[in-house]
Kinemage of the C-alpha trace (Angstrom):
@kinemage 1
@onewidth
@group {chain A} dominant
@subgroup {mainchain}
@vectorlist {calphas} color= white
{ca unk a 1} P 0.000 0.000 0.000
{ca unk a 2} L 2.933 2.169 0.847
{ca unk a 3} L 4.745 1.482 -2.396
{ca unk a 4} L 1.598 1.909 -4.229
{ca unk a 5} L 0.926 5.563 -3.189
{ca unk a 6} L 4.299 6.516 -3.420
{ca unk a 7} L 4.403 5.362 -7.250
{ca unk a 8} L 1.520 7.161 -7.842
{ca unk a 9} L 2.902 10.128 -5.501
{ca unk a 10} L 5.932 10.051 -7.990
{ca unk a 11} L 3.482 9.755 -11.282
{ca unk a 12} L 1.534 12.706 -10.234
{ca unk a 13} L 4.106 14.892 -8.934
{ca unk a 14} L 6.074 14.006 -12.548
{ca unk a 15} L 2.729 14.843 -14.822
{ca unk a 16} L 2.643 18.300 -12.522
{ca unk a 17} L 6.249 18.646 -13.549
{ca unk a 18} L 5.657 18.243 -17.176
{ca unk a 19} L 2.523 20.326 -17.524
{ca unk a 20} L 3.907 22.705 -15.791
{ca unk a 21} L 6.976 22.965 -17.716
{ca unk a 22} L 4.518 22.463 -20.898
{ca unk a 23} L 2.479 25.669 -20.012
{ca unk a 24} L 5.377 28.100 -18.899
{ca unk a 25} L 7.331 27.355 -22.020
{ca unk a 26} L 4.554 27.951 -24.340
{ca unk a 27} L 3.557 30.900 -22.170
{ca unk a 28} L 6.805 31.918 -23.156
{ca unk a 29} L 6.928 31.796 -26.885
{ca unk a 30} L 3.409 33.412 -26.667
{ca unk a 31} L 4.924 36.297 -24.728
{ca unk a 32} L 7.871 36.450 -27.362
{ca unk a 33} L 5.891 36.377 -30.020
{ca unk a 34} L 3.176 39.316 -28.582
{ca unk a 35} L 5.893 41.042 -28.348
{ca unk a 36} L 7.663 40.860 -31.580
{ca unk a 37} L 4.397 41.681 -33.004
{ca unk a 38} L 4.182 44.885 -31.104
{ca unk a 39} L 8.094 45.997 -32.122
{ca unk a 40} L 6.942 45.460 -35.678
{ca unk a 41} L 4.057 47.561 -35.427
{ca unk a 42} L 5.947 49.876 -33.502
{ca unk a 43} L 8.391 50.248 -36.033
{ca unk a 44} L 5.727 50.606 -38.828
{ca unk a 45} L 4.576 53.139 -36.917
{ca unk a 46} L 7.799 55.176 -36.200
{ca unk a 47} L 8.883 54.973 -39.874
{ca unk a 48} L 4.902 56.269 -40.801
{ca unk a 49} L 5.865 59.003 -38.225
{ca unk a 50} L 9.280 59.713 -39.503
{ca unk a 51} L 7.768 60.112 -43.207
{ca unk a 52} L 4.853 62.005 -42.030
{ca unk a 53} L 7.350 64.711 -40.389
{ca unk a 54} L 9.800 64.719 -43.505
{ca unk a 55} L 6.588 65.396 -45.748
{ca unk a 56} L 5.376 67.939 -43.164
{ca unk a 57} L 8.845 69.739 -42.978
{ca unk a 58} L 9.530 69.778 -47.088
{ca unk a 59} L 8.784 73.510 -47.512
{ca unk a 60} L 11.198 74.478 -44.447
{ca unk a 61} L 14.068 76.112 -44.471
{ca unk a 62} L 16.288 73.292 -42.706
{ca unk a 63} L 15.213 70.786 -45.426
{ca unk a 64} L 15.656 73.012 -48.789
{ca unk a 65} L 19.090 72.877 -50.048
{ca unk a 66} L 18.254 75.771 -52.815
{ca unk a 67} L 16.981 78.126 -50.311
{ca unk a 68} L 20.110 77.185 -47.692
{ca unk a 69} L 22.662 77.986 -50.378
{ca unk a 70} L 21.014 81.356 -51.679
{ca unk a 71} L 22.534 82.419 -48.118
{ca unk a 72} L 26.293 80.861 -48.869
{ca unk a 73} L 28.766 83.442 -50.119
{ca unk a 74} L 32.454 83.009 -51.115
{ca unk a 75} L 33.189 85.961 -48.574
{ca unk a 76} L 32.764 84.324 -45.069
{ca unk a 77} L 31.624 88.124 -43.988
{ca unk a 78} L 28.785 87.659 -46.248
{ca unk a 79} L 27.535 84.155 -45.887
{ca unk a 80} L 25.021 83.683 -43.348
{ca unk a 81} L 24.100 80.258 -41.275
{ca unk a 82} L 20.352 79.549 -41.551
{ca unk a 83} L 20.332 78.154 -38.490
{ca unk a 84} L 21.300 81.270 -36.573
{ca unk a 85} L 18.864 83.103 -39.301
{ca unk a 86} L 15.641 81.353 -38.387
{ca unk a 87} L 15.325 82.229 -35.080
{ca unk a 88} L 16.701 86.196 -35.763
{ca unk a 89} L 14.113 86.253 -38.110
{ca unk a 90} L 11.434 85.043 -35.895
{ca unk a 91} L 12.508 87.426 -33.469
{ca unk a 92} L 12.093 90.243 -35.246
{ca unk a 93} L 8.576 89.722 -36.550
{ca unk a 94} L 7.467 88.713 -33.017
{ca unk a 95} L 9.045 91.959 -32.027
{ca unk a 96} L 6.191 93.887 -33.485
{ca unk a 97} L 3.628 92.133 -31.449
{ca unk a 98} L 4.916 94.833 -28.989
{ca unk a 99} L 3.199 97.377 -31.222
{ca unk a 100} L -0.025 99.037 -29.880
{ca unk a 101} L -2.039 99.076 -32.538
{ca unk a 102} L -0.859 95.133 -33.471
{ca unk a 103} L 1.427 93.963 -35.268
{ca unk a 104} L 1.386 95.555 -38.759
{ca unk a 105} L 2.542 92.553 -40.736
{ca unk a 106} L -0.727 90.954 -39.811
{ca unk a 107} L -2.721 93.033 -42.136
{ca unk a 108} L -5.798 93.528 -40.318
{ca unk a 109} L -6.535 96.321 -37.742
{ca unk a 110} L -7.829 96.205 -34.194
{ca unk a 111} L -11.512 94.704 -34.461
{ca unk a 112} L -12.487 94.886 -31.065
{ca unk a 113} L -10.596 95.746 -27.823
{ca unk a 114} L -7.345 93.815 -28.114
{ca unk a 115} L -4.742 93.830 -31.093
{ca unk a 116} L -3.458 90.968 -33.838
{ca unk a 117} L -0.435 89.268 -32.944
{ca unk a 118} L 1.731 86.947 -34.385
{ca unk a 119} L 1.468 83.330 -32.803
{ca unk a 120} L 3.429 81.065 -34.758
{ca unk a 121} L 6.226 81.452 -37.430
{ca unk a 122} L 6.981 79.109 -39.994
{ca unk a 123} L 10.303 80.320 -42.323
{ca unk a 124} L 9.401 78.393 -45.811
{ca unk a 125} L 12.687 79.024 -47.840
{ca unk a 126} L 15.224 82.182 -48.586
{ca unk a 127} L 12.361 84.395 -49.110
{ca unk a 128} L 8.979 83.129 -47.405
{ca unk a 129} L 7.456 82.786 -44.043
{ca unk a 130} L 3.969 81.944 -43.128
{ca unk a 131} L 2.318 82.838 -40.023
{ca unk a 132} L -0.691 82.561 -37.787
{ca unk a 133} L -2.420 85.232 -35.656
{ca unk a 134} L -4.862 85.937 -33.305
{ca unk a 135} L -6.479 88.734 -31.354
{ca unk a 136} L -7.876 86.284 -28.878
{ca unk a 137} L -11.273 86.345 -31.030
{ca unk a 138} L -10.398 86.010 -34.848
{ca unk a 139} L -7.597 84.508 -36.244
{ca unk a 140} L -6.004 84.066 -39.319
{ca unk a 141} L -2.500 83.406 -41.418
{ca unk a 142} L -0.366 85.469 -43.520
{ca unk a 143} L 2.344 84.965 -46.142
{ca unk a 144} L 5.260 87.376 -45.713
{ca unk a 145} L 8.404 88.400 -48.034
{ca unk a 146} L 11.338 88.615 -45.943
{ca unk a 147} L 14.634 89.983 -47.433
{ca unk a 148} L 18.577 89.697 -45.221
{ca unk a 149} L 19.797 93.347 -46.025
{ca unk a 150} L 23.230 94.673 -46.598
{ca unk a 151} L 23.644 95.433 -43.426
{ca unk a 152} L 22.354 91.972 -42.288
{ca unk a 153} L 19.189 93.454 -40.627
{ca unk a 154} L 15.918 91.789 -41.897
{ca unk a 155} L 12.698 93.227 -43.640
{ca unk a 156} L 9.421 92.195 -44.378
{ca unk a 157} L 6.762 92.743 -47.104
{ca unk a 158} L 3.222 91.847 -46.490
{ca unk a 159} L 2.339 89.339 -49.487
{ca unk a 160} L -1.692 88.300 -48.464
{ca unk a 161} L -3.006 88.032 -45.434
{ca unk a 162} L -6.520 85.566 -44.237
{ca unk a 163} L -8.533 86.021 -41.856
{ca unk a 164} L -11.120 83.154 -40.894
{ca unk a 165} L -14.880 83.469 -39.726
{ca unk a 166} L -15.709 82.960 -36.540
């Protein structure tokens, strides 16, 4: 009787052993494979991202080779970095936000109690920005000619300016 239940003591505790082993190693491969699936769709989905930005950023200034060598000159003195451009240029416009009648490259005058500002400046290429303003109410986007004088100060020209419904 005592050899008996031992034997089947053994048996049982060996079949736990095997399932067991059975289920954590296929739990395993299941795991692996969940996650393979996810790095692959994670990866589809970065390089979707990746493409989507590149498409998103093709009428920039950092990504227009044209536009980045109109600003190269033979004479170091004259040739002018685009990266250190950019943001001098976006400084400048957003200085006129400090105007009190708005800022004039907006195109619209005061509709109500507060002014037009700039929000957000986009620099297209060598000759091109676009921007979006706002008086809190209205908003709208313009298209601006900007031009690196002489003396390497900046200027703008008002090309056409949109303002949206409300």
């Amino acid at each position: 009787m005592k050899q008996s239940f031992l034997l089947y003591t053994c048996i049982l505790i060996t079949l736990l052993a095997i399932f067991t082993f059975s289920y954590y190693s296929s739990q395993l491969k299941f795991e692996t494979s969940k996650f393979e699936k996810k790095l692959k769709t994670s990866k589809d989905s970065i390089a979707i991202l990746k493409q989507q930005l590149f498409d998103a950023n093709y009428f920039s200034l950092e990504n227009n080779q044209n536009a980045q060598d109109y600003f190269y000159s033979d004479d170091v003195e004259k040739s002018i970095s685009y990266e250190k451009l950019i943001p001098i240029v976006k400084e400048k416009l957003f200085e006129f936000n400090d105007n009190p009648a708005g800022n004039p490259y907006t195109g619209q005058d005061k509709l109500g109690d507060n002014k037009f500002i700039i929000n957000k400046i986009m620099v297209l290429n060598h000759r091109w920005i676009i921007a979006d303003y706002s008086d809190g109410n209205y908003w709208g986007e313009v298209l601006l000619k900007y031009f690196v004088n002489e003396d390497k100060s900046i200027s703008f020209e008002l090309i056409q300016t949109l303002l949206y419904q409300k």
